[in-house]
Wavefront OBJ file of the C-alpha trace (Angstrom):
o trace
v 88.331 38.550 52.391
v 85.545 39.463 54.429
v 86.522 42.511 55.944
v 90.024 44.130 54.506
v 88.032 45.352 51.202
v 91.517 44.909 49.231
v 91.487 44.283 45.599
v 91.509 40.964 44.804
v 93.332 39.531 41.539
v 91.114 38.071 38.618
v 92.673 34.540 39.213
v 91.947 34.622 42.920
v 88.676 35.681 42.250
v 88.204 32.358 39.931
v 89.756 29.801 41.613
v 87.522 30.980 44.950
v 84.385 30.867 42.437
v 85.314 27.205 41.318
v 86.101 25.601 44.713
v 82.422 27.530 46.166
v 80.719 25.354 42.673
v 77.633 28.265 42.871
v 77.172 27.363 46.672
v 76.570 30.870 47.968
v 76.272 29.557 51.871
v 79.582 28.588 51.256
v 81.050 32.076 50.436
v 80.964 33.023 54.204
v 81.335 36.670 53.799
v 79.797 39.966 54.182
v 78.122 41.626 51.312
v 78.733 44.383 53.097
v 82.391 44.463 51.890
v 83.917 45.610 48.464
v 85.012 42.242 47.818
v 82.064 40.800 48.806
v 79.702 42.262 46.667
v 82.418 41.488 43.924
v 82.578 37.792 44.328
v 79.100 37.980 45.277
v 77.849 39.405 41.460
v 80.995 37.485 39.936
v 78.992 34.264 41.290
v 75.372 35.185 39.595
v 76.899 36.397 36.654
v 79.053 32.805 36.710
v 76.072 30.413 37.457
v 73.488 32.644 35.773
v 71.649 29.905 34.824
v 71.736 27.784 38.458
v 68.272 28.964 40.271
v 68.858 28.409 43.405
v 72.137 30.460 42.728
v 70.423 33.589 41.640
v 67.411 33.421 44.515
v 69.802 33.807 47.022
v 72.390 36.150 45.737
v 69.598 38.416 45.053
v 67.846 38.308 48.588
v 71.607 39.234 49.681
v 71.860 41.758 47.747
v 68.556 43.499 48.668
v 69.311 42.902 52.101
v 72.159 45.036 51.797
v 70.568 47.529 49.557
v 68.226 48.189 51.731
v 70.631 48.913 54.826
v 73.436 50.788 52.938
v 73.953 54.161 52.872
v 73.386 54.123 48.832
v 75.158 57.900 48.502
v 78.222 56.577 50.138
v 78.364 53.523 48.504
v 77.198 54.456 45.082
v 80.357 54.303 43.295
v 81.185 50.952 44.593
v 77.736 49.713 44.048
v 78.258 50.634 39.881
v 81.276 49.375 40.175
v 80.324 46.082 41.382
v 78.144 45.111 38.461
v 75.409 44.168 40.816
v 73.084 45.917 38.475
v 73.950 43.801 35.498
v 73.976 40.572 37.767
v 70.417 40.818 38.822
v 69.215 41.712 35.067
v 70.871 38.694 33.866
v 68.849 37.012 36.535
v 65.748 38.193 35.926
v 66.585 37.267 31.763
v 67.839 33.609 32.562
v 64.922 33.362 34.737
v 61.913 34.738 33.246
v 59.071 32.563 34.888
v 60.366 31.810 38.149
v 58.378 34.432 40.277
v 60.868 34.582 43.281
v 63.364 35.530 41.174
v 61.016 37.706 38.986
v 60.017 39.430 42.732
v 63.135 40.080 44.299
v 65.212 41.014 40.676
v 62.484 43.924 40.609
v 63.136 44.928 44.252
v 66.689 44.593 43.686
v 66.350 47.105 40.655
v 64.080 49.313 42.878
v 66.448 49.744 45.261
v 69.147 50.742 42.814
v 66.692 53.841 41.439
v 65.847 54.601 44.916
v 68.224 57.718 45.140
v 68.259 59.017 42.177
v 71.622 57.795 40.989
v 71.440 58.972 37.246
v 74.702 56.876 36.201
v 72.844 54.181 37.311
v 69.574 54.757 35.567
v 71.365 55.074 32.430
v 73.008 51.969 33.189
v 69.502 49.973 33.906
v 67.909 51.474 30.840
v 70.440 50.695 29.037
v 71.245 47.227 29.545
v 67.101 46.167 29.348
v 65.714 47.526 32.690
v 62.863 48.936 31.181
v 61.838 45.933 29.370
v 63.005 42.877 32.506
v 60.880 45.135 34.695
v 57.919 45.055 31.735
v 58.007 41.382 31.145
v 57.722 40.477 35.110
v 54.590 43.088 35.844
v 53.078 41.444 32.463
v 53.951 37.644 33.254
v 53.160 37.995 37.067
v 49.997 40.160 37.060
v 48.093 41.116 40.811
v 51.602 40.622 42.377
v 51.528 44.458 44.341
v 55.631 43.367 45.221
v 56.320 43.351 41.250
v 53.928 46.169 40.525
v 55.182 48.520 43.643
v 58.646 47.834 42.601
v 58.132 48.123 38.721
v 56.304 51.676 39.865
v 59.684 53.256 41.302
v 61.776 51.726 38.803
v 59.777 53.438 35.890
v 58.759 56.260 37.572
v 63.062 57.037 38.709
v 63.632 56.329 34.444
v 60.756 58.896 33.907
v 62.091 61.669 35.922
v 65.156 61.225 34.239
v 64.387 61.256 30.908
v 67.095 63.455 29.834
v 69.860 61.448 31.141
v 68.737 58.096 30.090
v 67.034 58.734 26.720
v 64.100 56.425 27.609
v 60.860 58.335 26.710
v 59.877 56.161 24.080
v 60.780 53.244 25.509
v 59.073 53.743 28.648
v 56.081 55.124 26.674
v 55.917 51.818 24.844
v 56.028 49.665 27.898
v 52.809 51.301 29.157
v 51.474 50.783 26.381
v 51.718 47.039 26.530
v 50.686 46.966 30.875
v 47.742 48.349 28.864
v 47.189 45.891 26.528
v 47.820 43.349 28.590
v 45.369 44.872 31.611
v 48.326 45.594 33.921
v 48.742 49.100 33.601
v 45.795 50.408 36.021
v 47.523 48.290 38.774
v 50.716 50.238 38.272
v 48.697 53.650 38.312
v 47.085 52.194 41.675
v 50.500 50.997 43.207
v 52.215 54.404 41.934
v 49.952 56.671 44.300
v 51.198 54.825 46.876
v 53.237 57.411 49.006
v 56.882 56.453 48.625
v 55.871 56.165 44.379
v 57.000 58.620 42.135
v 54.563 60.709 40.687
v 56.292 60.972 37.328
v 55.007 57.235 36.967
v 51.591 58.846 36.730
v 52.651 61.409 33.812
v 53.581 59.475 31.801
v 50.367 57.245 32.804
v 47.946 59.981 32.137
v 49.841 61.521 29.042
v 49.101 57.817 27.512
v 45.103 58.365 28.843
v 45.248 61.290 27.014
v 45.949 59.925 24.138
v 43.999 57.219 23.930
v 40.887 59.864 24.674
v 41.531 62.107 22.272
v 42.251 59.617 19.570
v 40.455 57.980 16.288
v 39.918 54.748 18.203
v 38.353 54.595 21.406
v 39.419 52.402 24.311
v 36.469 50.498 25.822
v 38.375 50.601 28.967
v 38.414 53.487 29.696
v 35.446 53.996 32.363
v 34.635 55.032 35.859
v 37.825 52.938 37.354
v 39.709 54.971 34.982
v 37.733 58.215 36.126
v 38.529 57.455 39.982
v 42.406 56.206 39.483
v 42.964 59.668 37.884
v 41.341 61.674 40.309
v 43.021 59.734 42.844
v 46.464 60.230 41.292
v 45.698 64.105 40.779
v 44.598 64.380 44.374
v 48.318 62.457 45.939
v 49.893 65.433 43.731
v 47.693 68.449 43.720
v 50.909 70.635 43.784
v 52.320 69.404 40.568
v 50.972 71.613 37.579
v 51.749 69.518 35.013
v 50.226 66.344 36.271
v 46.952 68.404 37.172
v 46.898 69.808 33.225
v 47.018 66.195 32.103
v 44.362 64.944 34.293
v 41.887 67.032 33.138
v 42.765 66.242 29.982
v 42.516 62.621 30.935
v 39.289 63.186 32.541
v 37.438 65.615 30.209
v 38.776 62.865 27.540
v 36.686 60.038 29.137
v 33.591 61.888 30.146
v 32.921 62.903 26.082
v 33.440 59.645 25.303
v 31.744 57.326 27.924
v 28.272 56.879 29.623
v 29.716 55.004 32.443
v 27.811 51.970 32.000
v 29.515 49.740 34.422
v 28.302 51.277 37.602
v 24.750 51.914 38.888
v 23.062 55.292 39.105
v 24.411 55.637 42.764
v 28.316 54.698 42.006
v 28.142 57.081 38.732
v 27.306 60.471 40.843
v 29.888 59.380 43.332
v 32.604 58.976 40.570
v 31.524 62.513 39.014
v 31.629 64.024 41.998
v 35.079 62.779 42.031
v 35.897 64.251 39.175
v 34.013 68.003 39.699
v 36.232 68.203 42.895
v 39.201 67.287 41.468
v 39.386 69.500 38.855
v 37.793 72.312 41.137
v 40.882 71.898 43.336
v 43.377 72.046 40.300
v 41.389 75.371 39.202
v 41.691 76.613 41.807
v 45.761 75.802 42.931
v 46.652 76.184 39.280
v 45.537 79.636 37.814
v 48.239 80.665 35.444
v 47.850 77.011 33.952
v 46.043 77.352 30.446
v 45.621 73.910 30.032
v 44.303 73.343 33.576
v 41.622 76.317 33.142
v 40.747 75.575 29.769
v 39.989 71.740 29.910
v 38.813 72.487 33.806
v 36.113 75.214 32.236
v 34.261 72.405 30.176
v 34.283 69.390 32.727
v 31.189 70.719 34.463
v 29.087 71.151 31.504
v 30.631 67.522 30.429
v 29.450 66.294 33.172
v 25.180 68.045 33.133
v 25.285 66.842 30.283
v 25.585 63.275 31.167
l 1 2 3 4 5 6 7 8 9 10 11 12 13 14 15 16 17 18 19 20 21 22 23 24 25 26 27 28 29 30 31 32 33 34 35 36 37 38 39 40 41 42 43 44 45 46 47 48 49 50 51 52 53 54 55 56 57 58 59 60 61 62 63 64 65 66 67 68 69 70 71 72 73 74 75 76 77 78 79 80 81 82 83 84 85 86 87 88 89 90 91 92 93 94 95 96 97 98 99 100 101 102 103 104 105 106 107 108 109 110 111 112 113 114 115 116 117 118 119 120 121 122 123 124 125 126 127 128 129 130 131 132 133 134 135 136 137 138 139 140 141 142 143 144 145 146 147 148 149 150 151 152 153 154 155 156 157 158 159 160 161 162 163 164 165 166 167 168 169 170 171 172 173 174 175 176 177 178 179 180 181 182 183 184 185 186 187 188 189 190 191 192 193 194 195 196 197 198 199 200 201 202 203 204 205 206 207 208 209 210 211 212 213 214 215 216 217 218 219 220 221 222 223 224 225 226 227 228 229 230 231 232 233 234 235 236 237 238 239 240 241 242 243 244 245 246 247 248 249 250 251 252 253 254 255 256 257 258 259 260 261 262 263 264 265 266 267 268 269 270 271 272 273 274 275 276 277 278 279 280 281 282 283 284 285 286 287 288 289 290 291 292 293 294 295 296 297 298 299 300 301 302
C-alpha cells in the first residue's frame, strides 16, 4: 500500500478504514503515494466530524502540498478529493482555529499554481465562503488572512473559469463589515499575494467613495493601504486606474481627522507620489490621467 500506487478496490479501502477506527498514526503510509492520499481523504471525509481526525490529516496533507511538484501531480491531486476533504473540515469544524488555520493553508496550496479545474472545483463546492467565515471568525490571525489572500486573489484572476465575481465581491463586502477586510488588503501586498486580491479590493473602495452613503472608514489607513498596494504593482494599469479612483474618492470625502497635522502631510504625500508615478507609467490610461489630473487640487484644497 505504501509504495506500489495500485488501485485499490472500494471494499479494501473500507475494511482498512474500519480496522484504523479514524486513527491516522495508524495508517503508516506515505501521502506521498496515490493510495495514500486516497485512504488518506477517504478517512476525513469518513470521520468528518472526529477533530483530532481532521487536524492531522490536514497537517499531512499540507506537508505534502507543499513538497509536491503540484503540475505533475495535479490530476491525481483532483482526483483524490483532497479538496473536498479539507472543505468538509473546515464546515464540520467551524470554531476550532487549528483546523480553521491549516484548512485555509491547505486550500492555499491547492490555488497556488493556477490549476483552473481546481478553482472551479473550490468555488464551487463553498471555497469562497469556508475561506470567508474563518478570516471573519478568527480576525488578526496573518496565517488565515495570508492564506485567505491567495485563495481569493487565484478565484479573482480566474473569474472566467469559475464564475465567482459576485460571490467574491460579496465576501469583501462582509471582511468589510465585519473590519477584516483592510487586513486582507495588508496581507495581499505581501510579495508572494496576488495582486488581483487588491482589484477587486479597490473596485469595492471605489464604490463605496463614489456612492450615496459614505463609509466613515474610510480615512488615512485607507489612503496609505492603497498607495501601498498601487506602489507593490505600479506596472499593472488597471489596478493604478482604480486607485486613483479609490484615492481621489476618499480625499473629496474626508478631512482626515484621525491623524495629527504631521501624519496627514505624510499620508498626502503618499498619495501625490503615487498617483505621480501612475501618471507618469500609465499615459494612454484615461482613467489614470483623468482622476490623476484632479488629486493635486483635491489635495490644496484640504
Amino acid at each position: 500500500i505504501q509504495s506500489n500506487g495500485h488501485f485499490i478496490l472500494e471494499g479494501a479501502c473500507d475494511a482498512l478504514l474500519k480496522l484504523l477506527g479514524g486513527n491516522l498514526q495508524a495508517l503508516g503510509i506515505e501521502v506521498t503515494g496515490e493510495v495514500g492520499r486516497y485512504i488518506l481523504t477517504r478517512l476525513m471525509m469518513k470521520y468528518h466530524k472526529d477533530s483530532k481526525v481532521q487536524k492531522e490529516g490536514l497537517q499531512a496533507l499540507c506537508e505534502f502540498l507543499a513538497e509536491s511538484h503540484y503540475v505533475v501531480f495535479k490530476f491525481a491531486i483532483r482526483e483524490s478529493g483532497i479538496c473536498l476533504a479539507v472543505l468538509k473540515a473546515m464546515e464540520s469544524h467551524p470554531d476550532d482555529h487549528d483546523v480553521q488555520q491549516t484548512g485555509c493553508d491547505a486550500l492555499s496550496h491547492l490555488c497556488r499554481e493556477g490549476d483552473a479545474e481546481m478553482i472551479c472545483l473550490m468555488s464551487q463546492n463553498g471555497g469562497i465562503s469556508a475561506v470567508t467565515e474563518a478570516i471573519q471568525r478568527i480576525q488578526n490571525n496573518p496565517k488565515i488572512l495570508r492564506a485567505g489572500s491567495v485563495v481569493l486573489g487565484s478565484m479573482a484572476a480566474r473569474l472566467h473559469v469559475s464564475n465567482v465575481k459576485d460571490r467574491l465581491r460579496d465576501a469583501f463586502r462582509t471582511l468589510f463589515d465585519c473590519g477584516a477586510f483592510f487586513s486582507l488588503i495588508q496581507e495581499a501586498q505581501c510579495p508572494f499575494m496576488h495582486p488581483e486580491v487588491l482589484k477587486l479590493a479597490f473596485s469595492l473602495l471605489g464604490e463605496l467613495t463614489t456612492g450615496v452613503s459614505r463609509i466613515p472608514r474610510l480615512d488615512s489607513k485607507t489612503l496609505d493601504l492603497v498607495c501601498k498596494g498601487m506602489r507593490c504593482n505600479h506596472k499593472d494599469s488597471k489596478l493604478q486606474g482604480l486607485g486613483c479612483v479609490v484615492l481621489k474618492g476618499i480625499i473629496f470625502d474626508t478631512q482626515l481627522e484621525d491623524v495629527n497635522v504631521e501624519q496627514r502631510k505624510c499620508v498626502l504625500v503618499q498619495v501625490i507620489e503615487a498617483v505621480a508615478k501612475a501618471k507618469i507609467l500609465h499615459q494612454e490610461s484615461e482613467e489614470i490621467q483623468s482622476n490623476g489630473h484632479f488629486i493635486p487640487v483635491l489635495i490644496e484644497g484640504a
